[in-house]
matplotlib code that plots the C-alpha trace (Angstrom):
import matplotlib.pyplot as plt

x = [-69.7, -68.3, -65.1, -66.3, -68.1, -65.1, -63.2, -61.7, -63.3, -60.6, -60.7, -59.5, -55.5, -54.8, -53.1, -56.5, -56.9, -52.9, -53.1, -56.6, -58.4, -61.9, -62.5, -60.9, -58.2, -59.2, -57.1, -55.3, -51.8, -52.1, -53.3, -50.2, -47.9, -49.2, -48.3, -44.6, -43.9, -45.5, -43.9, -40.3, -40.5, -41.9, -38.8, -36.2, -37.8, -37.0, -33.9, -32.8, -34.3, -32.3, -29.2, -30.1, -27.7, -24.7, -25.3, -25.2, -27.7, -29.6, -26.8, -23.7, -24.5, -25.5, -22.1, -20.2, -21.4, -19.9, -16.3, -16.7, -17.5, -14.8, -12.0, -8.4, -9.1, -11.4, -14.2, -13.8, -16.0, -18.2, -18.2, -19.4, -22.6, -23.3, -23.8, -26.1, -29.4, -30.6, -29.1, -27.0, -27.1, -24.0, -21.7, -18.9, -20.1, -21.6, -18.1, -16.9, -18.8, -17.3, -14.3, -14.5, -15.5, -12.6, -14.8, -13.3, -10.2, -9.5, -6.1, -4.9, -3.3, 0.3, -0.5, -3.1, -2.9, -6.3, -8.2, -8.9, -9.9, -11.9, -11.6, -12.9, -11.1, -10.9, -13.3, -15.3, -15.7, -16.2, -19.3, -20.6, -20.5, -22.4, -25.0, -25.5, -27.1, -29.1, -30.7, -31.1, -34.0, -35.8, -35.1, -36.7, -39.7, -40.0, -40.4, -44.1, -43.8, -43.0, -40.0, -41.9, -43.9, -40.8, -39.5, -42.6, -42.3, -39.0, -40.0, -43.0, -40.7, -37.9, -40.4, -42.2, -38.9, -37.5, -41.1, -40.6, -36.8, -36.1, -33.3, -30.7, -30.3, -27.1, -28.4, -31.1, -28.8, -27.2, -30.2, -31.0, -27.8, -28.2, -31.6, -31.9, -33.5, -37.6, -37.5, -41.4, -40.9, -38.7, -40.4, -41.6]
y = [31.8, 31.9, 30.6, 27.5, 26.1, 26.0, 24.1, 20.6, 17.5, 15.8, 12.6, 12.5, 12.1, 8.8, 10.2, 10.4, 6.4, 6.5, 8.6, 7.0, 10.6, 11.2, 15.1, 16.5, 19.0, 22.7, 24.3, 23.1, 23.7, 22.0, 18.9, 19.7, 19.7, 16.4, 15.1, 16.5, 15.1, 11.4, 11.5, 12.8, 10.2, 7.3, 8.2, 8.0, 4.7, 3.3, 4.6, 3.2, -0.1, -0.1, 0.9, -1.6, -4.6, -2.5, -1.2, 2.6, 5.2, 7.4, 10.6, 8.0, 7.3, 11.2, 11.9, 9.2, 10.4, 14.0, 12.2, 10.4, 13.6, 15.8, 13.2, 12.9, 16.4, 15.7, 18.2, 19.5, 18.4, 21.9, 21.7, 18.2, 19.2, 22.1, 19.7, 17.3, 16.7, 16.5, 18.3, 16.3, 18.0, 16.0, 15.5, 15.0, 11.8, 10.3, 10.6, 9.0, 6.1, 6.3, 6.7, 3.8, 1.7, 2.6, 3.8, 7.7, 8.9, 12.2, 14.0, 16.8, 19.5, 20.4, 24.3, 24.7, 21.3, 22.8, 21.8, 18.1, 16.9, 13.9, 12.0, 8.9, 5.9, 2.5, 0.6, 3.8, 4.0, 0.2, 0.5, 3.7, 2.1, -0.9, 1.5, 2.9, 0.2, -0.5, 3.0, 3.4, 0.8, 2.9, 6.1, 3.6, 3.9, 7.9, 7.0, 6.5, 10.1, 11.1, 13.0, 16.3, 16.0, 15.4, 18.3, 20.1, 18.5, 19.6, 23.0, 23.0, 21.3, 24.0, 26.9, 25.6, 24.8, 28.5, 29.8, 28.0, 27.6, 29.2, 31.8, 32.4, 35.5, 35.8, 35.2, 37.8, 40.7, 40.0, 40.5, 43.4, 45.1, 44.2, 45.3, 48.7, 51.0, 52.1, 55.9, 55.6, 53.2, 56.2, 57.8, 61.1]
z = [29.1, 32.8, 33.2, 35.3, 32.6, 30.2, 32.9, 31.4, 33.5, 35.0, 36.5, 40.5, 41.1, 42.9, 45.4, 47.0, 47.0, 47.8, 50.7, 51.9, 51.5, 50.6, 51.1, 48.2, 48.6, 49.8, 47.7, 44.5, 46.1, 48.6, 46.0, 44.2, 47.0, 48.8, 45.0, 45.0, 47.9, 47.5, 44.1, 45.8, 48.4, 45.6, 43.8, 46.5, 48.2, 44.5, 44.5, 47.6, 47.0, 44.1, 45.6, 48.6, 47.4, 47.6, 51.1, 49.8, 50.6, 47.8, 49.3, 49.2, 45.3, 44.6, 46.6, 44.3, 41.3, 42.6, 43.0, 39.7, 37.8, 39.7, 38.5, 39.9, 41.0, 43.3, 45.5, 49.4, 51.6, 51.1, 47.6, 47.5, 50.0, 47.4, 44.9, 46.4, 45.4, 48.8, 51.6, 53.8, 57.1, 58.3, 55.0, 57.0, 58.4, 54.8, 53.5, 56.4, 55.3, 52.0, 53.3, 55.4, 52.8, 50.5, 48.2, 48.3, 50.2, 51.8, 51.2, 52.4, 50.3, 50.2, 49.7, 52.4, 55.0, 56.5, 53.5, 52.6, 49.3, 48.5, 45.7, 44.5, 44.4, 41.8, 44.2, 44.4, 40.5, 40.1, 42.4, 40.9, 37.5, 39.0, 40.9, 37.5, 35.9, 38.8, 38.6, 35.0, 35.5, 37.7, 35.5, 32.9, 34.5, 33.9, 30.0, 30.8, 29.4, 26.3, 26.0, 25.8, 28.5, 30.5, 29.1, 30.2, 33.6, 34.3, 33.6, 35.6, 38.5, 38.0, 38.4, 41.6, 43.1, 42.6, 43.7, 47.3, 47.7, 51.0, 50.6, 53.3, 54.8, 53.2, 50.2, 50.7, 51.5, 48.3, 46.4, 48.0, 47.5, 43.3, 42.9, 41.6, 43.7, 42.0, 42.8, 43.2, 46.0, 48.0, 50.9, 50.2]

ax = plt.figure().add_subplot(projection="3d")
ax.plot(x, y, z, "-o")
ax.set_aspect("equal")
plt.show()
């Protein structure tokens, strides 16, 4: 019995009526990752929506969320751009925002003036705690699977993001100098 014929029907994903597409995919990764990204973006637009009668952006929440956890000892600006979800190409300016807003404050250290610390502030973690609510209704939604399938997910998710994360070329040369060296793989 050829491996085709034991193949499990499956019924069409609806990202085809989603995405207006009737050819299906060439390939099954490319199938896959038109539905990562559609699910990514389905995810953050309810995110923001959700987020939308406070005036703060899906990266100001994920950014007061870092404050909140850090406590009264707060995160510098790099280590609170590590942390994010999503990359913030200009993390300066979001904090800014939250700055502005009095919703975190920036101090500078006695021990080393050039590095600021930001830390959240009462406003800050009066809003967070408001946003929270907001957001657990749309993480609601995610119990349409049970919570072994999300388990499963999340597995699944963690393997295809390791699989495509783009290391820098720091981070390469790192690897290369702590991987032991396969004497068959020497020049002769």
């Amino acid at each position: 019995m050829s491996m085709k014929s034991r193949a499990i029907p499956r019924t069409p994903s609806p990202i085809y009526s989603e995405i207006r597409q009737g050819k299906p995919f060439a390939r099954p990764e490319a199938e896959l990752a038109v539905v990562l990204l559609r699910t990514g973006d389905v995810m953050h637009h309810s995110i923001d929506r959700a987020l939308a009668p406070w005036g703060l952006s899906n990266e100001q929440y994920n950014a007061l969320r870092i404050l909140r956890g850090a406590g009264e000892a707060g995160h510098p600006t790099l280590e609170i751009s590590r942390r994010l979800i999503s990359r913030s190409p200009n993390i300066t300016r979001l904090l800014d925002k939250l700055i502005d807003k009095g919703f975190a404050r920036r101090d500078r250290e006695a021990e080393d003036r050039r590095q600021a610390v930001v830390r959240i502030t009462r406003p800050g973690m009066k809003l967070a705690a408001e946003c929270d609510r907001a957001i657990d209704a749309v993480l609601a939604k995610l119990r349409c699977l049970s919570p072994a399938e999300m388990r499963l997910a999340v597995g699944l998710l963690d393997r295809v993001r390791t699989s495509v994360a783009i290391t820098t070329v720091q981070e390469g040369l790192r690897a290369e100098k702590s991987r032991p060296t396969d004497p068959r793989s020497k020049e002769q």
